[in-house]
N, C-alpha and C positions, 0 to 999 in steps of 0.2 A: 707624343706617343700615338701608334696607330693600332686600332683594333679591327680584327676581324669576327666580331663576338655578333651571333644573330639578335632578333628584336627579340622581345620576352616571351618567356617561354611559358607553356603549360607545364603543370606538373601533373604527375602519372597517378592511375589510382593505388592505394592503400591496401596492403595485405600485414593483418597482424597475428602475431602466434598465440593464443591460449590454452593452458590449463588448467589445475582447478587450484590458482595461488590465488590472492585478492592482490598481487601483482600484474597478475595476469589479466583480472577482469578493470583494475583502474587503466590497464595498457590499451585493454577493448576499448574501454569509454574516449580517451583520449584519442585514440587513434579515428573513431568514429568524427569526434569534432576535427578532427585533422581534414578527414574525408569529408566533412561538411562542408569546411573552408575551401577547398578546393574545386567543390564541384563535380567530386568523383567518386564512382562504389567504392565500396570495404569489403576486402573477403577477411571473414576468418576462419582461421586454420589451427586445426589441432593433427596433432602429429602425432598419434597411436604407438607409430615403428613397429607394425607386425612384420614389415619383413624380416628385422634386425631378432626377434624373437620368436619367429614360426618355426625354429629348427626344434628346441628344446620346450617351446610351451606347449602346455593342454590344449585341445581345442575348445574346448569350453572356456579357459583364460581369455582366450583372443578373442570368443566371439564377445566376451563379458566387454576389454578391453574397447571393441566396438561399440559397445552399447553405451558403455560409461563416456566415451568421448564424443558421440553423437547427442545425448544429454546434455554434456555441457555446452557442445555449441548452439542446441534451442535455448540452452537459459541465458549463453550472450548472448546471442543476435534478438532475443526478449529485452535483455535490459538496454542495448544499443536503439530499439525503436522506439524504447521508451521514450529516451532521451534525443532520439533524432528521429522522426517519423517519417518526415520526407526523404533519407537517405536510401540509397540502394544496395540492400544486404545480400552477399550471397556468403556461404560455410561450405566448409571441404577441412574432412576429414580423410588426412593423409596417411598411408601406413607404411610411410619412409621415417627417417629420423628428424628432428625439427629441424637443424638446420638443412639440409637437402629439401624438406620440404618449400620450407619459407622461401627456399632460392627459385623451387621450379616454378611455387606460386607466383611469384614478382614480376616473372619473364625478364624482359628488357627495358621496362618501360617502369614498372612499379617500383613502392618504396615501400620498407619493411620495417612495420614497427615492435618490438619486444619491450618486454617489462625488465624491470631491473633484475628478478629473480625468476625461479620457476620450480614448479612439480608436475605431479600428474603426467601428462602427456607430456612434457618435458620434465621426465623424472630426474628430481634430486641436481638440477641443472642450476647453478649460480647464472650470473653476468658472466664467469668467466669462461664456461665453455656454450652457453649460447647467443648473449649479446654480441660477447668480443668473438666468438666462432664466423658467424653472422658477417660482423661490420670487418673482420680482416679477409673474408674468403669472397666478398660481395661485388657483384659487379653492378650493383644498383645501389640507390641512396640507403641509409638504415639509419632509424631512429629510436634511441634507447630512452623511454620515461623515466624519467628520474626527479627526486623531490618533491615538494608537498604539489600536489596538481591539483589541490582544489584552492590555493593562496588567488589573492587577487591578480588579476592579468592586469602587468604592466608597459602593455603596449607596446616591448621593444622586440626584438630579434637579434640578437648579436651576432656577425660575424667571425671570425678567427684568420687575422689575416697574415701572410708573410711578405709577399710582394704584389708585384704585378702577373705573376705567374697563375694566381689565384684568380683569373681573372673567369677562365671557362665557367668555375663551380660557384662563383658568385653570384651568375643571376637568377641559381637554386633559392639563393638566399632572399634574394631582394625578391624574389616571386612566391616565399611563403610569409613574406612582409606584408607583398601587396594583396594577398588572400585575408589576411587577419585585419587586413586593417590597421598594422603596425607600422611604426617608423624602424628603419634597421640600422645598426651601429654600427661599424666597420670597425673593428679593436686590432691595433699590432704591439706585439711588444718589444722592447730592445731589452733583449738581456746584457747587463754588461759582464758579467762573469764569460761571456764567449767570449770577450776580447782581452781578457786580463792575464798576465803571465805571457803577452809577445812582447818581442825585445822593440818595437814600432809602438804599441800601445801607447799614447798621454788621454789625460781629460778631455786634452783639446780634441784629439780625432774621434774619442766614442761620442762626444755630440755631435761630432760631423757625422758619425755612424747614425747616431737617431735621426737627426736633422733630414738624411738620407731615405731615412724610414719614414719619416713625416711627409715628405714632396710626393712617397712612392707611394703610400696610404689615398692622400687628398687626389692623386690623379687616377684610381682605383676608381673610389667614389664619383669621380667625374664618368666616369667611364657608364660608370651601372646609372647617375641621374639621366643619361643620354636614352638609355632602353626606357627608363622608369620615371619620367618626369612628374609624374605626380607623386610620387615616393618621396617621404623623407628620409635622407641619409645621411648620418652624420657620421665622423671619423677622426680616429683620436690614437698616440701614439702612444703607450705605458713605460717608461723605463722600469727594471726592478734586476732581482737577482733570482728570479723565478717565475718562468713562465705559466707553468700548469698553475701555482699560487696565483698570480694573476687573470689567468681568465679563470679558474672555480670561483675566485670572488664575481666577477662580473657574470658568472649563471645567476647571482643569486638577482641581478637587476636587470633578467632577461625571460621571456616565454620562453626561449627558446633558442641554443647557441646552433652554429650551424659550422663545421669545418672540413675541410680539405684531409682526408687520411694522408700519412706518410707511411707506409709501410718497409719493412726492414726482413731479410731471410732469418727464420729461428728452424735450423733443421730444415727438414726437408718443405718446409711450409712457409708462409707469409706469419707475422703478427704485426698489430698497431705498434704507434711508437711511444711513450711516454709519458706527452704531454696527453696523447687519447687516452691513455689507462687513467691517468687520474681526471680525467672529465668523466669518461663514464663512471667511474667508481665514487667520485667525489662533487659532482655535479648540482646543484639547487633546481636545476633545471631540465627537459630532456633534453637529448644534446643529440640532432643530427650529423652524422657520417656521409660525405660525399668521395667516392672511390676513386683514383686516378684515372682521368682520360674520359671520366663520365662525363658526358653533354646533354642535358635537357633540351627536347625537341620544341621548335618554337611552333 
């Protein structure tokens, strides 16, 4: 197999969205050690949306609405120095919508971290319209906290692999590995429910299907020890009869899963595909989003 995959890459600095949920402020802290890991500032962003409201509010609401979201970004980037002194904080309080905001904040180059839920400056906002808003409309990486984040770190990084195709958005992975100080797992699954029900289907050829999946896994990992030679990386094939089941188990023995978005047309728009909805919803872990055709710069 021949690649033309560059040497390792840096990753971008950190833009995360808060408001005033304790989702939003475990997303600040986390995202802050993210940005420690890597060597790069954290902006955070609160997202007011006075434009979205200046038709019909007082002006006295908005200027409140300014004041209240200016507040809370002194009281995170207070609890952020706390816990990281030496990082480099900068706040912007946007008065676009959160997701428009968090996109312009990222640019090109940055990665977006949100909390599972939200209020406040993202009023009344689940996962579902601004994590998944976020990770289906992004042209940058996005990371959704999720799970207990103060459990012991268990040194892994898991991957979410399908083929050799994965190969671009891989060494995202294996470089928030070699930032922590983790070993990164490279997981594929074979479902055998794809295969069942063709009239060609035996036993015998869906382990040739996995067997398949196994050669294209282990030369994945060769690929990325080539950029990563001091990296540990291990890789490993799961048969079962449910994918999303299979890697939500595997966040729960992971910092941190990392995968390749599939995206699909709903209406007039993009959405994730199904095994993304149940990692972000159902996750141990947080679970980074890496967008089609995205290449971290070396």
């Amino acid at each position: 197999m021949t690649s033309d995959l560059p040497d390792p890459v840096e990753l971008g600095a950190v833009v995360v969205g808060v408001d005033a949920s304790g989702q939003a402020r475990t997303a600040a802290l986390w995202a802050a050690a993210e940005a420690d890991h890597r060597g790069q500032p954290l902006n955070i962003v609160h997202a007011a949306d006075i434009e979205g409201r200046s038709v019909l509010t007082p002006a006295e609401t908005l200027r409140a609405l300014r004041e209240t979201g200016n507040e809370l970004l002194d009281g995170t980037a207070e609890a952020v120095r706390a816990a990281h002194p030496d990082l480099t904080v900068t706040k912007e309080l946007s008065n676009r919508d959160a997701v428009s905001s968090l996109h312009a904040a990222a640019g090109d180059r940055g990665t977006i971290v949100v909390g599972s839920r939200g209020l406040g400056g993202f009023a009344s906002l689940t996962l579902g319209s601004v994590g998944l808003g976020v990770a289906s409309r992004t042209e940058v990486p996005v990371i959704v906290v999720r799970g207990e984040t103060d459990r012991p770190a268990t040194g892994v990084v898991t991957a979410a692999v399908q083929g050799t195709s994965d190969l671009d958005w891989l060494l995202i992975a294996a470089a928030e590995a070699d930032a922590r100080k983790a070993s990164l797992r490279l997981l594929s699954v074979s479902n055998v429910l794809t295969h069942v029900g063709r009239f060609t289907t035996m036993l015998d050829s869906i382990g040739e299907i996995t067997e398949e999946k196994v050669h294209e896994t282990a030369a994945v990992a060769e690929e990325v020890r080539k950029r990563y030679p001091g990296l540990t990386v291990t890789h490993d094939v799961e048969t079962g009869t449910s994918v999303p089941g299979i890697l939500v188990e595997a966040t729960a023995l992971a910092d941190l899963l990392v995968m390749g978005a599939r995206r699909r047309m709903l209406g007039s728009g993009t959405a994730l595909g199904r095994v993304t909805h149940a990692l972000l919803h159902h996750g141990h872990c947080p679970v980074q989003i890496i967008p089609p055709g995205y290449r971290a710069t070396s």
